[in-house]
C-alpha positions as a Python dict, from the first residue, in 0.01 Angstrom:
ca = {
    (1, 'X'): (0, 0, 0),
    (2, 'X'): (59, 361, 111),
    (3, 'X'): (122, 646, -59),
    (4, 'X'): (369, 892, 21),
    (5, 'X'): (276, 1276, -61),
    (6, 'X'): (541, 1507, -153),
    (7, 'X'): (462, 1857, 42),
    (8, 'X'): (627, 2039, -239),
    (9, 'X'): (337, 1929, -465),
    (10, 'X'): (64, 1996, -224),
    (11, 'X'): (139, 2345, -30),
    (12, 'X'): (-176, 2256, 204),
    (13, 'X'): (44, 2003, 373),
    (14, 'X'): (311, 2238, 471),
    (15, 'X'): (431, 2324, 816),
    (16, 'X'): (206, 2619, 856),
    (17, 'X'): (-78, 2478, 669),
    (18, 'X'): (-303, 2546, 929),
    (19, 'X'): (-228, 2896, 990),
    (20, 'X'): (-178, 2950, 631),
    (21, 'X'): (-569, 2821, 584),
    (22, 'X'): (-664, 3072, 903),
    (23, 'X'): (-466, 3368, 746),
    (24, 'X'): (-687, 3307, 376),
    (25, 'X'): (-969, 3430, 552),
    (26, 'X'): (-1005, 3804, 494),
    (27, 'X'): (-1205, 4049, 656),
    (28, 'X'): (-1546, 4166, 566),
    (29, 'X'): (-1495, 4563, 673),
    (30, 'X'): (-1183, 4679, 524),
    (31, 'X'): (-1177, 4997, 472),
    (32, 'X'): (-1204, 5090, 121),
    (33, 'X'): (-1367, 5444, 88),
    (34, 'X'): (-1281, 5628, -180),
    (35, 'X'): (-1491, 5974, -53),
    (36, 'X'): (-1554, 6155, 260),
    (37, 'X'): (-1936, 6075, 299),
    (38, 'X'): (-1877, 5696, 233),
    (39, 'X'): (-1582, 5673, 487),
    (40, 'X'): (-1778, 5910, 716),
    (41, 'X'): (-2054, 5598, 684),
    (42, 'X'): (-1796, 5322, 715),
    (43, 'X'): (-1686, 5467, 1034),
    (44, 'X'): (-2018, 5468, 1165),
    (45, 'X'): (-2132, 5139, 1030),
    (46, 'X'): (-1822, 5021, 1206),
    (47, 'X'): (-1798, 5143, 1501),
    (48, 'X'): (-2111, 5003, 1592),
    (49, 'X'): (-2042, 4641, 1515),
    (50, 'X'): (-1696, 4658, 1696),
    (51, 'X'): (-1854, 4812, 1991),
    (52, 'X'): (-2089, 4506, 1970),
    (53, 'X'): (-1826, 4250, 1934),
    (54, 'X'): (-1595, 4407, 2242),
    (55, 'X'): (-1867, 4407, 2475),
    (56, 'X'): (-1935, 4614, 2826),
    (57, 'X'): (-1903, 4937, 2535),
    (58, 'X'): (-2296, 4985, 2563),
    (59, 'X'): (-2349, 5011, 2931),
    (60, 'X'): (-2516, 5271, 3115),
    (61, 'X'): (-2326, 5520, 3302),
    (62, 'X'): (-2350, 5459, 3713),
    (63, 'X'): (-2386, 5691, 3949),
    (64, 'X'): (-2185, 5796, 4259),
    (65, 'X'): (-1906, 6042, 4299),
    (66, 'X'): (-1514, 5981, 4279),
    (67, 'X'): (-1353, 5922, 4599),
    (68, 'X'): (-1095, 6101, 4636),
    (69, 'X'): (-783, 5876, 4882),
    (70, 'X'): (-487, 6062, 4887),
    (71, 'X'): (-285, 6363, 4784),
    (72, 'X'): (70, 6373, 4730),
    (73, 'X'): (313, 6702, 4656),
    (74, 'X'): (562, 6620, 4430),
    (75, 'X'): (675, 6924, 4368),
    (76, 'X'): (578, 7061, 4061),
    (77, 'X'): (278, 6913, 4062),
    (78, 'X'): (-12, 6740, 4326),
    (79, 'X'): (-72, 6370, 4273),
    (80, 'X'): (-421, 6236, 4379),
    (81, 'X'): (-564, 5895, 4377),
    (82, 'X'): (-910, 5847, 4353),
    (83, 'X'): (-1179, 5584, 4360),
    (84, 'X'): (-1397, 5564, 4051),
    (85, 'X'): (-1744, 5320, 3994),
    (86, 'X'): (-1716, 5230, 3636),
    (87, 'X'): (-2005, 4965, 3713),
    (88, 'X'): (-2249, 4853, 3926),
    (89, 'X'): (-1988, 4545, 4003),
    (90, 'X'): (-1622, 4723, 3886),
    (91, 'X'): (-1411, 5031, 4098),
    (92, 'X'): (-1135, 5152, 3927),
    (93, 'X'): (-854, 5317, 4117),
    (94, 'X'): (-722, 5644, 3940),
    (95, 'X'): (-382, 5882, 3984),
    (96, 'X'): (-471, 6240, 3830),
    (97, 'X'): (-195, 6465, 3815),
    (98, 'X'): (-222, 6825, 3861),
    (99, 'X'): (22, 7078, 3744),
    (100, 'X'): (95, 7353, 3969),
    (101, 'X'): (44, 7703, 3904),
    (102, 'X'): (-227, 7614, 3652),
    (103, 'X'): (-375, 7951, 3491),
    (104, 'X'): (-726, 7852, 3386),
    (105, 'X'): (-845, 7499, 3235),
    (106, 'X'): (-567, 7289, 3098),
    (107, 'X'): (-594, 7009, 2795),
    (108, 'X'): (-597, 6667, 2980),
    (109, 'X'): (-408, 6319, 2858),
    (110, 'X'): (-515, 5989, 2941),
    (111, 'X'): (-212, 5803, 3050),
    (112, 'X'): (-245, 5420, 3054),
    (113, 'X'): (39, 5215, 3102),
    (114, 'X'): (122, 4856, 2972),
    (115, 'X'): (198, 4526, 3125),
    (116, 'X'): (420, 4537, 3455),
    (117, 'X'): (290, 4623, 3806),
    (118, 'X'): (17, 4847, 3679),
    (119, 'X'): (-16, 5180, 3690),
    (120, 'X'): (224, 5269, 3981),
    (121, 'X'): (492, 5253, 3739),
    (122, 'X'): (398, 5542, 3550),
    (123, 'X'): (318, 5824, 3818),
    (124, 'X'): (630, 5806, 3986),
    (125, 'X'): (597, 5520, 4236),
    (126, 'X'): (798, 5209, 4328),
    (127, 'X'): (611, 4847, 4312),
    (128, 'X'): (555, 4914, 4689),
    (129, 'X'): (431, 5252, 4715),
    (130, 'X'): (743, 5459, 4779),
    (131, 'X'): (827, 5778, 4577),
    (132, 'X'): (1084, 5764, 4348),
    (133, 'X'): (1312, 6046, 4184),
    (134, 'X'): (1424, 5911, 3856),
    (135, 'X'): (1205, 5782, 3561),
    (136, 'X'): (1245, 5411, 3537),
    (137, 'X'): (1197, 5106, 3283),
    (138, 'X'): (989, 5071, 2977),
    (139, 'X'): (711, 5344, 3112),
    (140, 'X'): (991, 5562, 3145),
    (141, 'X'): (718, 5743, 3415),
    (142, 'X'): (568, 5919, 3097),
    (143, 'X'): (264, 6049, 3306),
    (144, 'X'): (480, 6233, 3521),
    (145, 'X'): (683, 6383, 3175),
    (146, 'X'): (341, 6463, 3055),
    (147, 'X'): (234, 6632, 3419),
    (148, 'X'): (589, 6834, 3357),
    (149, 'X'): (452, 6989, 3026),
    (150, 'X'): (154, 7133, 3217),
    (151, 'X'): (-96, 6859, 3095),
    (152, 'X'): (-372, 6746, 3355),
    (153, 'X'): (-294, 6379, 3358),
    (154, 'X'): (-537, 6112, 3437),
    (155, 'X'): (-392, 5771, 3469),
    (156, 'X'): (-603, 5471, 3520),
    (157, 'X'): (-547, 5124, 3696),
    (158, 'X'): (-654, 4886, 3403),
    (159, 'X'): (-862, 4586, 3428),
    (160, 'X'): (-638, 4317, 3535),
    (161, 'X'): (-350, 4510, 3612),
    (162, 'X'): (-196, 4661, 3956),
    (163, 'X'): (-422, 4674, 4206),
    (164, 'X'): (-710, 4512, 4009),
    (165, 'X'): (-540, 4189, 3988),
    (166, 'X'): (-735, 3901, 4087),
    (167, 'X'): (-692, 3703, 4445),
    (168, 'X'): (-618, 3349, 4458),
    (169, 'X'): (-552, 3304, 4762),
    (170, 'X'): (-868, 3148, 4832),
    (171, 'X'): (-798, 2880, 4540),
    (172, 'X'): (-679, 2555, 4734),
    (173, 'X'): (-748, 2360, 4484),
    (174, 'X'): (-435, 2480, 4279),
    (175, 'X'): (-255, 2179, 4437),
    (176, 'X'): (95, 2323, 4323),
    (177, 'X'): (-40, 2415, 3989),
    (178, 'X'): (137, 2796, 3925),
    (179, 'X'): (-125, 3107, 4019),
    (180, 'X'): (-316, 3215, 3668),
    (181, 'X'): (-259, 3503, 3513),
    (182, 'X'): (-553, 3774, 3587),
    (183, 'X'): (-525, 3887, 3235),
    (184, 'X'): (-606, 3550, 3127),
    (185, 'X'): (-830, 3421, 3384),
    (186, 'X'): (-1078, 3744, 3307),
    (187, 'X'): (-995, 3733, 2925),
    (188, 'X'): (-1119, 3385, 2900),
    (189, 'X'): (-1420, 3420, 3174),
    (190, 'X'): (-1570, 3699, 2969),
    (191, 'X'): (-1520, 3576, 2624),
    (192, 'X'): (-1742, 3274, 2789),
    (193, 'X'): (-2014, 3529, 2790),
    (194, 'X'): (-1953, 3678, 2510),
    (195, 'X'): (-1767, 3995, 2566),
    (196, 'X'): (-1411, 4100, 2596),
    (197, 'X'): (-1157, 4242, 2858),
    (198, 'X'): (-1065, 4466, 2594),
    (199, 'X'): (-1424, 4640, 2635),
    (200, 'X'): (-1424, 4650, 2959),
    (201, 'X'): (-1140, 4807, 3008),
    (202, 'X'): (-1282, 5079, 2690),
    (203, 'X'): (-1591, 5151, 2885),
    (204, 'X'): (-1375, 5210, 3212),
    (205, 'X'): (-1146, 5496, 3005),
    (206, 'X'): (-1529, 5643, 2858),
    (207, 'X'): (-1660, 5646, 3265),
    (208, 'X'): (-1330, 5829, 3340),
    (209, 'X'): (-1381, 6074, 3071),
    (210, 'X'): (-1728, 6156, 3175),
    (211, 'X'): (-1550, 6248, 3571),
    (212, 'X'): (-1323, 6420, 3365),
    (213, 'X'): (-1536, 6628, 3152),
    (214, 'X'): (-1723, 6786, 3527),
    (215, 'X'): (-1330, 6833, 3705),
    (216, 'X'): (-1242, 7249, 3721),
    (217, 'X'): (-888, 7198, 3627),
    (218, 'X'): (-939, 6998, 3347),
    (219, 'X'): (-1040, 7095, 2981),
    (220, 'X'): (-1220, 6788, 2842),
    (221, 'X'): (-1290, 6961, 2493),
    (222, 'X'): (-902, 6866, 2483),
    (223, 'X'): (-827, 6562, 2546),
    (224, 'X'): (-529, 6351, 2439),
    (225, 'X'): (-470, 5993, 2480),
    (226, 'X'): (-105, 5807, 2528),
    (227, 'X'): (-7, 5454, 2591),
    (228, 'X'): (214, 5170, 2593),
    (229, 'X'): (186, 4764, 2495),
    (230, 'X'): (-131, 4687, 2612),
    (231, 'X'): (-182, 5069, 2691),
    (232, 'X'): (-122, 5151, 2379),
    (233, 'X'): (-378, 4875, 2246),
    (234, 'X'): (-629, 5069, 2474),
    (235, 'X'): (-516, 5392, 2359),
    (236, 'X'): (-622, 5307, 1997),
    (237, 'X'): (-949, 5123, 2055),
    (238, 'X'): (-1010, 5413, 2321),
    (239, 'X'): (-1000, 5653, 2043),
    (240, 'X'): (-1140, 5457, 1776),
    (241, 'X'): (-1471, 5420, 1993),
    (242, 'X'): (-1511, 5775, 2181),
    (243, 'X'): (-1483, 6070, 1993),
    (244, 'X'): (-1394, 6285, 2274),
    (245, 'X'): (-1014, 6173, 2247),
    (246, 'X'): (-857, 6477, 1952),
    (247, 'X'): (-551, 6355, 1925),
    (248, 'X'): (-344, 6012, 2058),
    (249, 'X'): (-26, 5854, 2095),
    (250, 'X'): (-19, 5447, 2045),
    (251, 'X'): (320, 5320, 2161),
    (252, 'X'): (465, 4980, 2116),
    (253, 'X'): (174, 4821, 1972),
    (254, 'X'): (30, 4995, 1627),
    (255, 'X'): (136, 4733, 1369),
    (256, 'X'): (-96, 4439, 1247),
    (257, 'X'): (-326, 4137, 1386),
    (258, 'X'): (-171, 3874, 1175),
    (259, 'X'): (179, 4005, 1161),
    (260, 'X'): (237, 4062, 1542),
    (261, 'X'): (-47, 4006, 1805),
    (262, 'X'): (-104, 3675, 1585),
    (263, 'X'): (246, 3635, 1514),
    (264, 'X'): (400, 3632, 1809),
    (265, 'X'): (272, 3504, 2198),
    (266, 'X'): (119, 3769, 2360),
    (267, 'X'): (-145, 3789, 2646),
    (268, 'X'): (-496, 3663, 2666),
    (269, 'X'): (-632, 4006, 2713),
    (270, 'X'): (-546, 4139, 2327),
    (271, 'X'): (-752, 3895, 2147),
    (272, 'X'): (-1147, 3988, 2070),
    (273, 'X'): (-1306, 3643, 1911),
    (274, 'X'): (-1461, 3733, 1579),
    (275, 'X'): (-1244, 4059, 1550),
    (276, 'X'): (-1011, 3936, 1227),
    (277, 'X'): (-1323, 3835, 1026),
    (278, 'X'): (-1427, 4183, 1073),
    (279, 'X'): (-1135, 4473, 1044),
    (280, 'X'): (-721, 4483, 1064),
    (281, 'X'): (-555, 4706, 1290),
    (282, 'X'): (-509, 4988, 1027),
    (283, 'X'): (-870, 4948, 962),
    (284, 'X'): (-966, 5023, 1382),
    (285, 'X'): (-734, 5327, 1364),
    (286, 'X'): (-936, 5476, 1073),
    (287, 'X'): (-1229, 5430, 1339),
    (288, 'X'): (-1027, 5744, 1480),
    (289, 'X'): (-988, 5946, 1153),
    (290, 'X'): (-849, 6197, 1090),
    (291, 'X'): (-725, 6316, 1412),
    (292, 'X'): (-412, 6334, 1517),
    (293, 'X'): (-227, 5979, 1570),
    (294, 'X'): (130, 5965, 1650),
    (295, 'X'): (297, 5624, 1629),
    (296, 'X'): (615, 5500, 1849),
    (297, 'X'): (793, 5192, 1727),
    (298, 'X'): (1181, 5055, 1848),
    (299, 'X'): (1347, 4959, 1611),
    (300, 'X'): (1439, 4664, 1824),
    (301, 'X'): (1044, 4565, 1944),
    (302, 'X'): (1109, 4183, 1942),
    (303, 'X'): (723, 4144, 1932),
    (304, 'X'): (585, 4418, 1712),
    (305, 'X'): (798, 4437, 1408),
    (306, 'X'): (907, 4765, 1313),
    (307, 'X'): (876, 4695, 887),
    (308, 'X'): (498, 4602, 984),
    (309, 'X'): (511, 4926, 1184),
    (310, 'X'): (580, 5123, 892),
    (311, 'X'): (343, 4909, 626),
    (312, 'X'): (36, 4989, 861),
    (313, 'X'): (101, 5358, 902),
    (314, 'X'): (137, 5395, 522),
    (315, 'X'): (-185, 5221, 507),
    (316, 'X'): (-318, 5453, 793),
    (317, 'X'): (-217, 5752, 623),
    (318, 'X'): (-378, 5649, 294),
    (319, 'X'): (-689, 5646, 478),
    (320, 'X'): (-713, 5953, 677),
    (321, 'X'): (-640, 6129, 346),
    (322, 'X'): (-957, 6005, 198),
    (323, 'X'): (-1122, 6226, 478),
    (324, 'X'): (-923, 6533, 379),
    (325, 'X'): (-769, 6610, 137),
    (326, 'X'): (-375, 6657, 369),
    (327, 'X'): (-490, 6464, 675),
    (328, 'X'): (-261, 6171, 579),
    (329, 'X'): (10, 6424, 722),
    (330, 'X'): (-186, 6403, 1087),
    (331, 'X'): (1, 6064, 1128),
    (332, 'X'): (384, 6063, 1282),
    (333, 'X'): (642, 5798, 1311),
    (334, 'X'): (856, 5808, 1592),
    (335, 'X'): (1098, 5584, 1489),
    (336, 'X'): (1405, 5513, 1729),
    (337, 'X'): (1666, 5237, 1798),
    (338, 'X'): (1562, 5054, 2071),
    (339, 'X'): (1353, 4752, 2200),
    (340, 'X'): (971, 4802, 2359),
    (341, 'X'): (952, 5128, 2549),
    (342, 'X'): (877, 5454, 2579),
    (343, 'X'): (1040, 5708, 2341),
    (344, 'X'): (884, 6042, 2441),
    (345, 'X'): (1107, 6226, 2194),
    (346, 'X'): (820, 6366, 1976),
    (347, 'X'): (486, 6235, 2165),
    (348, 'X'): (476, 6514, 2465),
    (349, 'X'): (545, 6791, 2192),
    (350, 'X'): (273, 6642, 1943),
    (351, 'X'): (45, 6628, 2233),
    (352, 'X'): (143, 7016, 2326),
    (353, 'X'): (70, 7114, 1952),
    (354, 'X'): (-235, 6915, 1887),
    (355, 'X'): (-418, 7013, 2194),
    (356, 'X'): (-334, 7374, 2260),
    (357, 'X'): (-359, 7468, 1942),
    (358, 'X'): (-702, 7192, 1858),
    (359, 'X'): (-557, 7099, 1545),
}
């Protein structure tokens, strides 16, 4: 005889009873300082065990100078590209962008674009190289706009994107199966030995700060960070972990692990294994307090929800203010109506204020 269970009297059987069981797990770091000193600690504690869990954080610097491949007159400002070792096995390609007529040192932003066909898309150039006039698609060219407010501009080629994109060409054993996905073929490979893309691509952006920090035009001792989708995801574990970066701007992405990245399908490369049992997304941003953090969130972002957008930065701003007493205020919402892209209406002026004046 069998016995059928009603679902309504046991909730463990319902549709999302698995995830529901995943999502009672909660994480052992929260933050939850109620003082300066003991946040001061957490963030230390912290930082330490996430660098450990990302892996590639820890390794030693490498030797060798930039290369530089090209320069470029656009105008009203000189683009270069240059050839960085970030490891002895990994060269990153770089665009810095140089405003003309520079009068001294000038405060430098990291620029690190999202998804798409790397980092092309942000300085101005078409998928195949050529110039182009007009800003276009979700990048919206911001490292050019940033170039325009007379910010030194360094804009990286991320792991897995552009022209550090895997090959599989050699691969004849696809036998019609479709090419992987780089971001998921390297996610997956180096969570197999225990490390992460997303540290990788963290120590690249801390190499690229020390070439940075020794470049005439540049003033290091300000330096902003700005980024989209999985730029943005960068941005904020870039200036969670290094605290060179005074002041950042996380586009399309601040929001929450279990109520977006695990909410929704998204790539390979955001997931860290062991990551949830440790700290939520607010908690990872307080790594960075209490800088300056400006948030942009469409209204329309189909994959990172814009009333989880606003829960976390509450929650963000409740921390930093346990830091000082009016930091909570260092936060900014850039709110607009729209779907997953650039805004720019408040980020290049926050970045002006925060940097020239080192607030």
């Amino acid at each position: 005889m069998s016995i059928i269970l009603d679902p309504k009297d046991y909730p463990e059987l319902s549709p999302n009873a698995e995830l529901d069981a995943l999502a009672a797990v909660p994480p052992e770091r929260r933050f939850a300082a109620t003082s300066p000193a003991a946040a001061r600690t957490w963030q230390a504690s912290l930082r330490t065990e996430l660098s450990g869990l990302l892996g590639f954080v820890g390794d030693e610097p490498v030797g060798g100078e930039p290369r530089l491949l090209e320069e470029t007159d656009r105008g009203d400002f000189t683009r270069r590209k240059y050839l960085l070792r970030t490891s002895a096995h990994a060269l990153m390609s770089l665009y810095l962008l140089l405003p003309k007529g520079l009068k001294g040192k000038a405060p430098v932003v990291l620029a690190y674009a999202g998804h798409g066909y790397g980092v092309k898309d942000i300085v101005g150039l078409w998928e195949d190289g050529s110039e182009r006039a007009d800003p276009d698609g979700y990048h919206a060219d911001f490292a050019v706009a940033l170039a325009r407010r007379g910010f030194v501009v360094a804009a990286p080629e991320i792991s897995c994107f552009g022209e550090r994109r895997n090959s599989y060409a050699h691969l004849d054993m696809l036998l019609g199966q479709p090419e992987p996905s780089t971001c998921h073929h390297a996610a997956t490979y180096a969570m197999m030995l225990g490390r992460t893309i997303l540290g990788q691509r963290v120590r690249d952006s801390m190499r690229l700060v020390d070439f940075l920090e020794g470049l005439p035009e540049a003033d290091a001792s300000r330096l902003g960070a700005m980024g989209i989708s999985g730029g943005g995801m960068l941005t904020l574990f870039h200036a969670a972990l290094d605290e060179r970066v005074k002041a950042f701007v996380v586009s399309g992405y601040f929001s929450s692990f279990r109520k977006s990245v695990l909410a929704f399908d998204h790539c390979t490369c955001n997931f860290v294994p062991g990551l949830l049992s440790l700290a939520e997304m607010t908690d990872i941003a307080a790594l960075a307090a209490p800088r300056p953090f400006l948030v942009e969130a469409g209204t329309r972002d189909p994959i990172f929800p814009i009333a989880t957008v606003r829960e976390s930065v509450e929650t963000a701003r409740r921390s930093w203010a346990v830091f000082e007493p009016g930091a909570g205020s260092r936060i900014e919402l850039d709110e607009f109506e729209g779907r997953h892209r650039i805004s720019g209406k408040r980020a290049y002026d926050f970045l002006g204020e925060r940097l020239r004046e080192g607030s």
